[in-house]
C-alpha positions in Angstrom: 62.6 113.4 -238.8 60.8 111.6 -236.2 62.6 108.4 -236.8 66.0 110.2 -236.9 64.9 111.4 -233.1 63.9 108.2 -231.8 67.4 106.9 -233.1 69.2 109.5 -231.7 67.5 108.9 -228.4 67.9 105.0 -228.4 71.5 104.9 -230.0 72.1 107.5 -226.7 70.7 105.0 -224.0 72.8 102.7 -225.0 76.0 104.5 -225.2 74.8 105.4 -221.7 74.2 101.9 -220.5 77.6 100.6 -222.3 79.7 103.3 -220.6 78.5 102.7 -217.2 78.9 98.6 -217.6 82.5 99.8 -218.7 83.1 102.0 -216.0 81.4 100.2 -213.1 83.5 96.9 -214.3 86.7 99.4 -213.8 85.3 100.2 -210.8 85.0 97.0 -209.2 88.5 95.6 -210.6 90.6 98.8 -209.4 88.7 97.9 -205.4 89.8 94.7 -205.9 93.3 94.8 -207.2 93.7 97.6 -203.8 92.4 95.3 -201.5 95.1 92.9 -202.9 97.9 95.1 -202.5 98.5 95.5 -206.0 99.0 99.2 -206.3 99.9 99.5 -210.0 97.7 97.9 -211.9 95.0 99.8 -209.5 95.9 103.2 -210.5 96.3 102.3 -214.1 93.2 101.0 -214.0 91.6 104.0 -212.5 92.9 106.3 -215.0 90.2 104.7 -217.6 87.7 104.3 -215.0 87.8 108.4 -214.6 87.4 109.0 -218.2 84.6 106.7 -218.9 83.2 107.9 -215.7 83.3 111.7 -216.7 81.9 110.6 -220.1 79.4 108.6 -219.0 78.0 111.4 -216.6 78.4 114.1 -218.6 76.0 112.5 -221.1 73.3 111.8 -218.6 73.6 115.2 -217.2 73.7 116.9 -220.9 70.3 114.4 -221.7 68.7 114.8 -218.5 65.4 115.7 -220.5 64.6 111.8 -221.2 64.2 109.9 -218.2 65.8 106.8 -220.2 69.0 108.0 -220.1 68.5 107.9 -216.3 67.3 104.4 -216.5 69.9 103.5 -218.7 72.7 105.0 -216.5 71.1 102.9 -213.6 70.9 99.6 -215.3 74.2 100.0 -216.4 75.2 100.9 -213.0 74.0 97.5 -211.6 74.9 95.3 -214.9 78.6 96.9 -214.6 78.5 95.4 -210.2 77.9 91.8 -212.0 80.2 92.0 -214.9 82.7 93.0 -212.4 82.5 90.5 -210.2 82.2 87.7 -212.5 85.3 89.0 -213.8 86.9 88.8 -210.7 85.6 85.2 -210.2 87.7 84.4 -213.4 91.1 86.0 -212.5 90.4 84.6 -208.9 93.4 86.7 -207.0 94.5 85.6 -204.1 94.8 82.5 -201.6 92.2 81.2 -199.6 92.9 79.3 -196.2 90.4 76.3 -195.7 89.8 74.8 -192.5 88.0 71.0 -192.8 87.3 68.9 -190.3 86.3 65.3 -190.8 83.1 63.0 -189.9 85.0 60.4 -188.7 89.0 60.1 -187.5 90.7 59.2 -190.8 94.2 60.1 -191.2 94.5 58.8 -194.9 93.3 62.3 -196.0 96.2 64.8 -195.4 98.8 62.7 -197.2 95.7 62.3 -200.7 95.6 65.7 -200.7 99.4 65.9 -200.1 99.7 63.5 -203.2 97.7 66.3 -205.3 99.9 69.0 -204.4 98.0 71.1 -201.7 100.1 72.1 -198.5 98.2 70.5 -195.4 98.5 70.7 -191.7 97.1 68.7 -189.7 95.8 67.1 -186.0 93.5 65.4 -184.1 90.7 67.7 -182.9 88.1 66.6 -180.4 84.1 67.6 -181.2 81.2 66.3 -179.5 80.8 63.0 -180.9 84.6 61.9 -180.4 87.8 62.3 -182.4 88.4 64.2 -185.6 90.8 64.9 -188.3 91.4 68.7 -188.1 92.8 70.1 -191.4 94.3 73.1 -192.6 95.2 74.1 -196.2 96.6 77.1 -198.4 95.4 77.3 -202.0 95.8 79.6 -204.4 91.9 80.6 -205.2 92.3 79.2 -208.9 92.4 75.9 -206.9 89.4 76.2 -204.5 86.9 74.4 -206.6 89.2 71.5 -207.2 90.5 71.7 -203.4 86.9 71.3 -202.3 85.5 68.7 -204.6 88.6 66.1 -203.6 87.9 66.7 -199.9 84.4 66.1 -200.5 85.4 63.1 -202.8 87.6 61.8 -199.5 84.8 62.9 -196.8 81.4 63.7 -198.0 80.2 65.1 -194.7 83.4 66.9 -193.6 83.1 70.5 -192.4 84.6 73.2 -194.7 85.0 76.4 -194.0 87.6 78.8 -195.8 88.6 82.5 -195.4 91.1 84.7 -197.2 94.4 85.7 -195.8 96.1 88.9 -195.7 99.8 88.1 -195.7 101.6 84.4 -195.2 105.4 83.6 -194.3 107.8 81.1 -194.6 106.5 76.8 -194.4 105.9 74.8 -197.3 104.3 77.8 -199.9 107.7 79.2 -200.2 109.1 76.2 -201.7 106.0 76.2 -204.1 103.0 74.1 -203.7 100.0 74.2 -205.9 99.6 77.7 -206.9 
């Protein structure tokens, strides 16, 4: 009997933990297909997200009596904010716009990273130490690792910074660049 119980009670903290890794994923996927304007697949997936969320709670609220389905609940809160965004991480929405500037004045750069297919605008920028090579590039964000690594491989001490745009028009994305 007692080992019936204790299954019963484990077998119910995970259930508890697994719905809210499920739900808190949904979650975080239906924030971030909003924020990037894709409307659709948001409310689709917020449809799931509602039931498992209505599931999930209604367990911990039926089983409030152990404290481990609390905990569980809570874990699985936090494990489903990781799962999320590593998921996000992998479908990498978006484009990202990435300003570099150069150590040194070399204008050999733009057209290498012309030659792999990245869209770059360029000019000659002046900093404290003299002149520079002011860049400015939009990459799909499957591309940002391998955008970065090649401007490092061309300037190991240049300056990157990147940040994500909301909406771009017309230039050289619409003919189809990298993506």
């Amino acid at each position: 009997m007692f080992e019936a119980l204790l299954e019963n009670a484990l077998s119910m903290i995970f259930i508890i933990f697994t719905i809210n890794i499920i739900y808190v994923t949904l979650f975080t996927l239906r924030m971030i297909f909003t924020l990037k304007g894709q409307h659709y697949f948001a409310g689709a997936v917020g449809m799931i997200e509602i039931v498992i969320y209505v599931l999930g709670l209604g367990l911990v609220l039926d089983n409030l009596d152990n404290i481990w389905n609390l905990a569980a609940y809570a874990i699985g809160f936090g494990t489903g904010v990781v799962v999320g965004m590593k998921i996000e991480e992998k479908l990498a929405l978006g484009y990202i716009t990435v300003n570099v500037i150069t150590k040194e004045y070399e204008p050999d750069i733009p057209n290498a990273l012309r030659d792999k297919g990245y869209g770059v605008t360029n000019w000659v920028a002046y900093g404290r130490e003299g002149e520079r090579l002011m860049m400015e590039i939009l990459t799909s964000r499957k591309s940002e690792t391998d955008l970065y690594n090649n401007i490092k491989k061309l300037d190991p001490k240049a300056f990157i910074i990147s940040h994500e745009p909301k909406a771009f028009f017309g230039g050289f994305w619409v003919k189809g660049v990298r993506r």
